[in-house]
C-alpha positions in Angstrom: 58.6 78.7 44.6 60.0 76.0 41.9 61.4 77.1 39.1 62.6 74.6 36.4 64.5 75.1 33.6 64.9 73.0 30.3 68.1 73.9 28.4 67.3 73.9 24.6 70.2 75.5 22.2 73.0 77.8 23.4 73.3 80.8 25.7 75.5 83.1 23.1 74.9 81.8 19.6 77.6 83.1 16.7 75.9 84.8 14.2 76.7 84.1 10.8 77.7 87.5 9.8 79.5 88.4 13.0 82.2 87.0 14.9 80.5 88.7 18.5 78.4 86.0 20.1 75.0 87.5 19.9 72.6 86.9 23.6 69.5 85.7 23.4 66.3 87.4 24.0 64.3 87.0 27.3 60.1 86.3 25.8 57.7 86.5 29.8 54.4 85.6 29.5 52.0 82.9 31.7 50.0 80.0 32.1 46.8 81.4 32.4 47.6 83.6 29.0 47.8 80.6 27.4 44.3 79.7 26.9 44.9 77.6 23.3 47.7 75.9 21.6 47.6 78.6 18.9 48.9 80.8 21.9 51.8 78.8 22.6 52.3 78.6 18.9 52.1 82.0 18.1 55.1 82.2 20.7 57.3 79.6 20.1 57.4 80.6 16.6 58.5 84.1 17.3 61.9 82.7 19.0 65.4 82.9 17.7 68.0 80.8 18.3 69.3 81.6 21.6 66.2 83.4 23.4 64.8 82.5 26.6 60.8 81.7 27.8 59.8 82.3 31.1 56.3 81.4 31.8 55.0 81.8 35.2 52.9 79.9 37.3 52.8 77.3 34.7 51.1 74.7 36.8 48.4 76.3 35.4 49.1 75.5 31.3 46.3 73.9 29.9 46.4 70.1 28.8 46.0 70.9 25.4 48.8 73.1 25.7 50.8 70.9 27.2 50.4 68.6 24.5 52.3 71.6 22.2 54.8 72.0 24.0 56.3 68.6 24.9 57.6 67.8 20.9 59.3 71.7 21.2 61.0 71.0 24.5 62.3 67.7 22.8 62.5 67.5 19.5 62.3 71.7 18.4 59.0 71.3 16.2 55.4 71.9 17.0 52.3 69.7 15.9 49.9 71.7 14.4 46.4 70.0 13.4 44.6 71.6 10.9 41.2 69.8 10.6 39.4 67.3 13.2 38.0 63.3 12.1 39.7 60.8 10.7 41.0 63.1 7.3 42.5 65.7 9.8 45.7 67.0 9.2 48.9 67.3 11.2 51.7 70.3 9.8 54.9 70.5 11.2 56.5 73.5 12.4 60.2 74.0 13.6 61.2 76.0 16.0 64.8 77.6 16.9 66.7 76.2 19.4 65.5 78.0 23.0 65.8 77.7 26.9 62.5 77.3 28.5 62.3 78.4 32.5 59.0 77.5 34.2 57.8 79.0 37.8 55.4 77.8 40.0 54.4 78.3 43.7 52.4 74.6 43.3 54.8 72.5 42.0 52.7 69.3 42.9 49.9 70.9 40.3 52.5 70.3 37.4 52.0 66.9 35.1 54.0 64.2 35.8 55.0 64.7 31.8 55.5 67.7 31.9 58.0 67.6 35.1 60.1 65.2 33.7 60.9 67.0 30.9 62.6 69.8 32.4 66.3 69.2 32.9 66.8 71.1 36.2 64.5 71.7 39.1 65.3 74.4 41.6 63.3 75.2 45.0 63.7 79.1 45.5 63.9 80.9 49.1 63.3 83.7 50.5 66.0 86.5 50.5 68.2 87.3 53.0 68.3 90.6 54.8 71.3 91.3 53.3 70.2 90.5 49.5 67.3 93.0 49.9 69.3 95.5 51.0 71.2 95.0 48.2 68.1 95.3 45.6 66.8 98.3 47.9 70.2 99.8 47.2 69.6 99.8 43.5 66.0 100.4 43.7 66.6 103.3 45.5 69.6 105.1 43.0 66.7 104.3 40.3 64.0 106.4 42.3 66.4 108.9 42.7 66.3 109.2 46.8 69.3 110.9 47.7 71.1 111.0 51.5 69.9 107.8 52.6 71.7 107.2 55.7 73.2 104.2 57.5 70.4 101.6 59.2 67.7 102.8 56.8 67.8 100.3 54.3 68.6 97.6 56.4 65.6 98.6 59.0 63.2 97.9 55.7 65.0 94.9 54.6 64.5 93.6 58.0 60.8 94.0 57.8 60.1 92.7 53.7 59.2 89.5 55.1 62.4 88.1 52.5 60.3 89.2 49.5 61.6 92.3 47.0 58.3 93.0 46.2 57.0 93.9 49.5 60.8 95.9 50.0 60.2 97.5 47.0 56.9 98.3 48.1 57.8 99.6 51.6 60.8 101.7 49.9 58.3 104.2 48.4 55.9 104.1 50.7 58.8 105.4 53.4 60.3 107.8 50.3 56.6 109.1 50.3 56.4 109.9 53.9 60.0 111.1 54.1 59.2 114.1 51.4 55.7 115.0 53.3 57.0 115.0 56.8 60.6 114.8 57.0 61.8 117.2 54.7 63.3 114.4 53.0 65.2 113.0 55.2 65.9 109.1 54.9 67.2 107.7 58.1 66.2 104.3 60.2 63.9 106.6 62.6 62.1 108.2 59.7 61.5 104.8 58.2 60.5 103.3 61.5 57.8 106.1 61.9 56.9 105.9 58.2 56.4 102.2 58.7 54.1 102.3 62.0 51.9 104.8 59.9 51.9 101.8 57.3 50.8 99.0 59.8 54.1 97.4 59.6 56.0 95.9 62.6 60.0 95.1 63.5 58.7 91.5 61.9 56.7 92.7 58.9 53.5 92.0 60.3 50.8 93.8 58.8 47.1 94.6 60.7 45.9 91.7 58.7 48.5 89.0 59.8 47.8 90.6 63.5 44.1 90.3 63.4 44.8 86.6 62.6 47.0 86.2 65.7 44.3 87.7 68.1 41.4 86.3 66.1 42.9 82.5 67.5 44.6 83.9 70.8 41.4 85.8 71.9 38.6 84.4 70.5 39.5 80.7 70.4 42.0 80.7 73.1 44.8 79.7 70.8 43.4 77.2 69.1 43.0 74.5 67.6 40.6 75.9 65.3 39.5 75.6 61.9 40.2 78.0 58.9 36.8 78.3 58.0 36.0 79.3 61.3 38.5 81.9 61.1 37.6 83.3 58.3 34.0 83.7 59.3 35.2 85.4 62.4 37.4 88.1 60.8 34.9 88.3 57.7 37.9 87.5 55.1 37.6 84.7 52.6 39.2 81.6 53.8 41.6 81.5 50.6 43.0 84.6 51.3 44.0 83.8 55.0 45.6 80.2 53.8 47.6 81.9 51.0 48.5 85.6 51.9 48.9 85.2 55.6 49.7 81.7 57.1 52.5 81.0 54.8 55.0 83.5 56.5 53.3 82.8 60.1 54.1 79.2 59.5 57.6 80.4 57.9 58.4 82.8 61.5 57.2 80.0 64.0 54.1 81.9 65.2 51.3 79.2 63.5 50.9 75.4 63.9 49.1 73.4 61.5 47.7 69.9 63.5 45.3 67.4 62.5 42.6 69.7 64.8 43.3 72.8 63.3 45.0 76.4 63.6 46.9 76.9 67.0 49.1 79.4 68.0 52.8 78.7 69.2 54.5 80.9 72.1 56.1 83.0 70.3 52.8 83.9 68.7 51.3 84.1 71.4 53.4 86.6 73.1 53.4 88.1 70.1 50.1 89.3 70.1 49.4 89.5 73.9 47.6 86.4 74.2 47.6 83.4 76.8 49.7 80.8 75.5 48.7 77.0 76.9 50.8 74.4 76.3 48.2 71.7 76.7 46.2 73.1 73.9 49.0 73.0 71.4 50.2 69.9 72.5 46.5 68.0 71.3 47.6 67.9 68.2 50.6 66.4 65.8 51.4 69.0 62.7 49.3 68.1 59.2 52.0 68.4 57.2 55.2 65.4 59.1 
């Protein structure tokens, strides 16, 4: 994930009646609610000084969009054209000083103009094992699951796959199971049973990343082989396998992308039972150098 930021006004502006600084407001909302520049108006308008935009996957903004926002990341005032031909008209609006944050999984789908105009670019990573056990911590005082015992949270951070979602997730689907069949008891073996009744391996593996791994070490004898092939075989849309699984197979060393296709490292193979060739793998140089 990218996320980029474009500092506009202050973190803690004074109010004018008050000496305490007063913080700013956080406004979410995405690119693909953004449909017309009216949208983006109707937003930007409803800032104060101070607040904070977040839109999300904001490769996907419109170009007439775009065009609305550029003069409010620079200069605080939107364009608004009122009429069309060569009598149109062209009203001014200003807008309060604001901090726009942008997120985006496809940073290379974002307009050169509009890249350039954010201040700071961060690439975000996964989490750590120990950051999600420190969100599964929290998320577990607000679900109210009491006598969690040592290992348990780690054993689900472990398998999260360094997302808080998918923690998050497995946290009350293992709270779930603990109440039905372990009298509520929340320690690492009830969350290892509650887990393989889920699908979910020591890695994080679901059945779907695992029929992946044995579709190319069984059926195409680790590869190289093409997605669409793939696909066809396991009867799952080729978009799907490219964006839900492959990315943390590629991330955990268990997939290699060449020039003629999927192919199955070692640990991959081994993974998954298959028969691991070196010669096949070795065919091809990765896609991406």
């Amino acid at each position: 994930m990218c996320c980029c930021t474009a500092r506009r006004g202050w973190a803690k502006p004074r109010s004018p009646t008050s000496s305490r600084p007063r913080w700013g407001k956080v406004h979410a909302t995405s690119g693909p609610a953004l449909t017309k520049g009216t949208d983006l108006v109707s937003v930007l308008t409803r800032l104060t000084a101070g607040d904070v935009l977040f839109i999300d996957e904001i490769h996907r903004l419109p170009v007439a969009v775009e065009e609305f926002i550029y003069p409010a990341m620079e200069e605080f005032r939107i364009d608004v054209r009122l009429d069309s031909g060569p009598h149109a008209r062209t009203v001014q609006i200003t807008c309060k000083p604001f901090t726009l944050i942008g997120a985006t999984t496809r940073a290379g789908l974002l307009s050169s103009p509009l890249r350039s105009r954010f201040g700071i670019t961060h690439h975000l990573k996964y989490y750590s094992p120990a950051e999600l056990e420190t969100i599964l911590i929290r998320s577990s005082s607000l679900l109210g699951i009491e006598g969690v015992e040592d290992g348990a949270l780690e054993t689900i951070a472990n398998r999260s796959r360094g997302t808080p979602r998918i923690a998050n997730r497995l946290l009350r689907r293992v709270r779930d199971y603990a109440d039905v069949r372990a009298a509520g008891r929340f320690d690492a073996a009830v969350v290892a049973d509650a887990l393989e009744l889920e699908g979910v391996d020591a890695l994080g593996l679901d059945e779907l990343d695992r029929a992946y791994l044995r579709t190319i070490g069984g059926v195409y004898q680790g590869g190289p082989v093409g997605l669409e092939a793939v696909a066809a075989t396991m009867n799952e849309d080729a978009g799907t396998l490219e964006d839900v699984v492959e990315p943390y197979l590629l991330q955990i060393g268990f997939l290699a992308r060449t020039r003629r296709g999927r192919t199955l490292t070692q640990a991959g193979a081994e993974h998954v039972g298959a028969a691991y060739s070196p010669a096949q793998s070795a065919d091809g140089s990765p896609l991406f150098e």
